[in-house]
N, C-alpha and C positions, 0 to 999 in steps of 0.2 A: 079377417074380412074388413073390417076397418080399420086398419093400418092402411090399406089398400086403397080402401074409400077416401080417405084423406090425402093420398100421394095423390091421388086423381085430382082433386080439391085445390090443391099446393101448385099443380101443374097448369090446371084451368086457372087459378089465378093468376098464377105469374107468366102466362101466356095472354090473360085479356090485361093485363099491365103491359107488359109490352109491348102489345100492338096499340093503345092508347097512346104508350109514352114515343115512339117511335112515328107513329100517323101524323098525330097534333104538332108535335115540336118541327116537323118536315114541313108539317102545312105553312107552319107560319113564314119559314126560313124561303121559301118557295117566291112567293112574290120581290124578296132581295135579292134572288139570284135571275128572275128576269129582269130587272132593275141594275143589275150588273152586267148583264150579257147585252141591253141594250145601249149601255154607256157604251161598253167595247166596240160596240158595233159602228154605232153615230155619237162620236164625242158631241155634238151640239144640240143630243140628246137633254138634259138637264144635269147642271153640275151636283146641286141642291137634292136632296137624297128626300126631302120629304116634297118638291116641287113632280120629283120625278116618279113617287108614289101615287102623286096627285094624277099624275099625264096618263099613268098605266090604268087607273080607275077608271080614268074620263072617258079612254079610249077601249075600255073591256078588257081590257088583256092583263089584268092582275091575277084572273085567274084562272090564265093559262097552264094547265100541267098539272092542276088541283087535285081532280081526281083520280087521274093515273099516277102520281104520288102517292094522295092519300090511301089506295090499295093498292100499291108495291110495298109499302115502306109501312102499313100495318102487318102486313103478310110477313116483314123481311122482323118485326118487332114480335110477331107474336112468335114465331121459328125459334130465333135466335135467343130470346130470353127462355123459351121453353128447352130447347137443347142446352143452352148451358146450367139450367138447373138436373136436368138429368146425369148432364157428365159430372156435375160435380157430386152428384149422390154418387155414381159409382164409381167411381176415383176416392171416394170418401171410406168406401166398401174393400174396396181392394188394396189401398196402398194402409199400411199399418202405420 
């Protein structure tokens, strides 16, 4: 029974680790990539990458796509680290 307790444990953890590490590191990378899409768009946008950070702030829009990032991309952290610690328990089980 606890063996069992602790898979659960091992699971929960390295599933709220991964939706952590996967949420945060998204969040931040998120206002670079509106700050890229709006160079593409209007080169006379700002050449100057901390001018252009400034403009996105002034103007609200840094944190455009915040939150529907930050719960896709915890959802796709907490999955994805959670499934790959189970395949590897049982690949771990099975293969000699």
């Amino acid at each position: 029974m606890s063996s069992i307790l602790l898979d659960v444990f091992t699971y929960l953890g390295s599933a709220i680790g991964g939706a952590f590490a996967f949420g945060i590191s998204h969040c931040l990378i998120t206002p670079l990539e509106i700050l890229k899409c709006r160079q593409q768009v209007d080169p006379n946008f700002k050449p100057n990458i901390f001018e252009g950070i400034y403009n996105l702030i002034k103007s609200k829009q840094a944190t455009l796509g915040l939150k529907l990032g930050l719960f896709g991309y915890t959802m796709k952290g907490f999955v994805k680290i959670t499934l790959y610690d189970t395949f590897k328990k049982v690949s771990q089980k099975n293969i000699p």
